[in-house]
C-alpha positions in Angstrom: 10.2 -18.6 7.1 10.5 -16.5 4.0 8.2 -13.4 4.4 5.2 -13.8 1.9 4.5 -10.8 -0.7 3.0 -8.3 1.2 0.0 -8.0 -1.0 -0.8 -12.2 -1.0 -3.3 -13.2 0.9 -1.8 -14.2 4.9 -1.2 -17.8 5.7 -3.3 -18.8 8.9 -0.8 -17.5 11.6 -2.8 -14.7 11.0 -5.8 -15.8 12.2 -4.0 -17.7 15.4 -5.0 -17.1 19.1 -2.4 -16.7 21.5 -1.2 -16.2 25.1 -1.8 -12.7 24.2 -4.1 -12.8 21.5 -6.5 -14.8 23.8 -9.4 -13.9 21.8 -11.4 -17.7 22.7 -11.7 -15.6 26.3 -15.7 -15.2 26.9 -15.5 -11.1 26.9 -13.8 -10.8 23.8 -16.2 -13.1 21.6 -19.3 -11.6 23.3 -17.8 -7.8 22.3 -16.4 -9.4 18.3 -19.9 -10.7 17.8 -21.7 -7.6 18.7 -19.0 -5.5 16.9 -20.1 -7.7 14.0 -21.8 -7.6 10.7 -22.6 -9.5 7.2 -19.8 -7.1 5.8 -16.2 -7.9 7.2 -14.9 -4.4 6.0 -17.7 -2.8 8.2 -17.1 -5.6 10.9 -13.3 -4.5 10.9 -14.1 -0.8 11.0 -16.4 -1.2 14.0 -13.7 -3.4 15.6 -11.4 -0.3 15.2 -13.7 2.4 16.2 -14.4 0.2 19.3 -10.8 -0.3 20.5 -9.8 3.5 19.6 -12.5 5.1 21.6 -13.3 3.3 24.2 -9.9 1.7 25.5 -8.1 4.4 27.5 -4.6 5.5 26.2 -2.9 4.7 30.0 -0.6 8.0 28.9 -3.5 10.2 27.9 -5.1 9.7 30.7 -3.1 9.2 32.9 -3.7 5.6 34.6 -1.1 3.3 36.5 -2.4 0.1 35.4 -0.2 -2.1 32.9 -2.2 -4.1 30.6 -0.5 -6.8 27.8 -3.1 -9.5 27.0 -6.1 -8.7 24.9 -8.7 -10.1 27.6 -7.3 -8.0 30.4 -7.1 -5.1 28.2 -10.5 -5.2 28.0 -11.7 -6.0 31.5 -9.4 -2.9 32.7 -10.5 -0.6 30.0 -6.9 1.1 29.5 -3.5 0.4 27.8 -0.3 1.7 25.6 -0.3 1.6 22.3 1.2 -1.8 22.0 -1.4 -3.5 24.2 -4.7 -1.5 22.5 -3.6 -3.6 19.4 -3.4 -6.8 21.3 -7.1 -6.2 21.9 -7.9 -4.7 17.9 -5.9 -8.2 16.8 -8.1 -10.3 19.1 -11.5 -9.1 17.9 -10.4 -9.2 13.8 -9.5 -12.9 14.4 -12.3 -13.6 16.5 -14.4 -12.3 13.2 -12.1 -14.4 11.4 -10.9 -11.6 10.1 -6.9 -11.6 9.6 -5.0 -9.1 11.1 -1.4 -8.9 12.8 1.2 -6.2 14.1 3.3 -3.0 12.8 6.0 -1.5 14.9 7.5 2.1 14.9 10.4 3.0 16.9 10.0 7.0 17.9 11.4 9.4 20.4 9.4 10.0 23.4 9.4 13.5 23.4 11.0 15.7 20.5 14.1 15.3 18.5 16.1 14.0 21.3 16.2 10.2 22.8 14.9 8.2 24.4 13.4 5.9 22.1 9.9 4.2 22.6 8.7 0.8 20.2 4.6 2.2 18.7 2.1 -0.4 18.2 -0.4 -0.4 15.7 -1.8 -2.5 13.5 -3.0 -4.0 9.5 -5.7 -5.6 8.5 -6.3 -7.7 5.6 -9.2 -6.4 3.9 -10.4 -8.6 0.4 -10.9 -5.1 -1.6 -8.0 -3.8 -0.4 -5.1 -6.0 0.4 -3.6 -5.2 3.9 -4.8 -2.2 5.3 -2.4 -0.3 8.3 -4.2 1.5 10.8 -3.4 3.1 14.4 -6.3 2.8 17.2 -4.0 4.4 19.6 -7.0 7.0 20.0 -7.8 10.3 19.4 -7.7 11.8 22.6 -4.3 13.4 22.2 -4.5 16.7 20.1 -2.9 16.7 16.9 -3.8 12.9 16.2 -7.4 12.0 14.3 -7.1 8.7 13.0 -9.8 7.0 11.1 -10.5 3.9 9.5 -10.2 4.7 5.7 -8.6 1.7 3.8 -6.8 2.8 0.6 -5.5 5.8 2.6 -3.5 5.5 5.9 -3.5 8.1 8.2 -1.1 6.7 11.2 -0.9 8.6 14.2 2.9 9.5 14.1 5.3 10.6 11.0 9.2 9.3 11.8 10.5 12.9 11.3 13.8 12.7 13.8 17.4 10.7 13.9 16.8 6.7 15.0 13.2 6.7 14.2 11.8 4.7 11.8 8.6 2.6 10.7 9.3 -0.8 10.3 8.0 -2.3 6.8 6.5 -5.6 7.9 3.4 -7.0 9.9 3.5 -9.6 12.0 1.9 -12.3 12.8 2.4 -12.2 16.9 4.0 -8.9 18.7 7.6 -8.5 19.5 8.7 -11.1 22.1 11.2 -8.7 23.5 8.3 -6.1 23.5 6.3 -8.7 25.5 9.0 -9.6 28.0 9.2 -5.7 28.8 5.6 -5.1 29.6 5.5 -8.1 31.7 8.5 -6.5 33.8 6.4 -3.3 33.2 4.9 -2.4 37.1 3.4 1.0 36.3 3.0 3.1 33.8 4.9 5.8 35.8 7.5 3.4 35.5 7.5 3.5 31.6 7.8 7.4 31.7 10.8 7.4 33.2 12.6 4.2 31.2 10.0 3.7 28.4 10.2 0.2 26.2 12.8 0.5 23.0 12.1 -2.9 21.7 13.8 -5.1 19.2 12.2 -7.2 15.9 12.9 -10.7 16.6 15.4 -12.1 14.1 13.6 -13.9 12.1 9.8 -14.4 12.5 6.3 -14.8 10.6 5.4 -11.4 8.9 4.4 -10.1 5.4 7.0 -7.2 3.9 5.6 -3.7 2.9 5.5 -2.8 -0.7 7.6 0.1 -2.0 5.9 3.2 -2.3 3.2 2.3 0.2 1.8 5.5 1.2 1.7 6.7 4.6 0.2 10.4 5.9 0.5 10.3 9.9 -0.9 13.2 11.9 0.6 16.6 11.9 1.8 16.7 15.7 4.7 16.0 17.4 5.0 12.9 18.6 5.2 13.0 22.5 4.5 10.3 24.7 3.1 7.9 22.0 
């Protein structure tokens, strides 16, 4: 499927539940609907304030548990990057709000390899177009994101050799980056041999604009 301009609004895919995107599940709808209001901007922000602070980054504090699909997520309260945006994605669509996935690909700690595939997310906002935003959470120092559409402020700059922030959104995450979570056992296990995904082929996404304008945290990215 040709990629759609990334500043038209997204075809339905957008708005699709999924395996992991499992937003019909009882738990998500009862959070979405108290998350939401008459204004989807606000509805969107409250979404992303929600997931940010009070999902546990599994790194930042420390937890074993793995956690993929946006349901379980939830239920265990913690999760990597990737799988807090599982959990963001499901409650925009379940405000039938659209909203899909952006990728990074960043060392794990420093300039040196290895590599580790960031999850974050965009939003598409009716004043604003699509709006990219990272709910990773705040509890690392260094990192204060905030939802502020018309101004990103990701978590991580791509500063070293093989990193990079890849242009489009998607409309599902990575299947390569889903079929490593599910081998994923512990997150000790992801320390040692963390996930390096690849983009799929050829898939349903929008493409960034040039001169989009990113401003990510002044830190060093360890351990995203």
């Amino acid at each position: 499927m040709k990629p759609a301009k990334f500043d038209t609004q997204p075809s339905q895919h957008f708005l699709m539940k999924s395996a992991t995107v499992d937003y019909a599940h009882a738990d998500i709808r009862k959070l979405a609907s108290a998350l939401s209001s008459d204004d989807s901007t606000a509805t969107a922000r409250r979404c992303f304030e929600w997931v940010r602070d009070h999902i546990a980054h599994s790194m930042d504090f420390h937890r074993e548990e793995v956690t993929c699909v946006a349901s379980n997520v939830l239920q265990q309260g913690t999760g990597l990057c990737t799988a807090k945006s599982h959990l963001l994605v499901a409650l925009w669509r379940a405000n039938q709000i659209p909203a899909g996935f952006c990728y990074q690909r960043l060392t794990l700690d420093g300039p040196n390899p290895p590599y580790c595939t960031h999850g974050f997310t965009a939003v598409w906002l009716d004043d604003w177009g699509w709006y990219r935003c990272d709910a990773r959470g705040n509890s690392k120092p260094g990192i204060h994101c905030e939802f502020t559409p018309g101004q990103e402020n990701l978590a991580y700059p791509t500063m070293y050799n093989g990193e990079r922030t890849y242009p489009e959104v998607w409309a599902e995450p990575w299947p390569d980056l889903l079929a490593a979570m599910e081998n994923l056992q512990n997150i000790s296990q992801y320390r040692r041999q963390p996930i390096d995904a690849c983009p799929p082929a050829a898939d349903l996404c929008v493409n960034e604009p040039t001169g989009m304008n990113i401003q990510s945290a002044e830190t060093d990215h360890v351990l995203p």
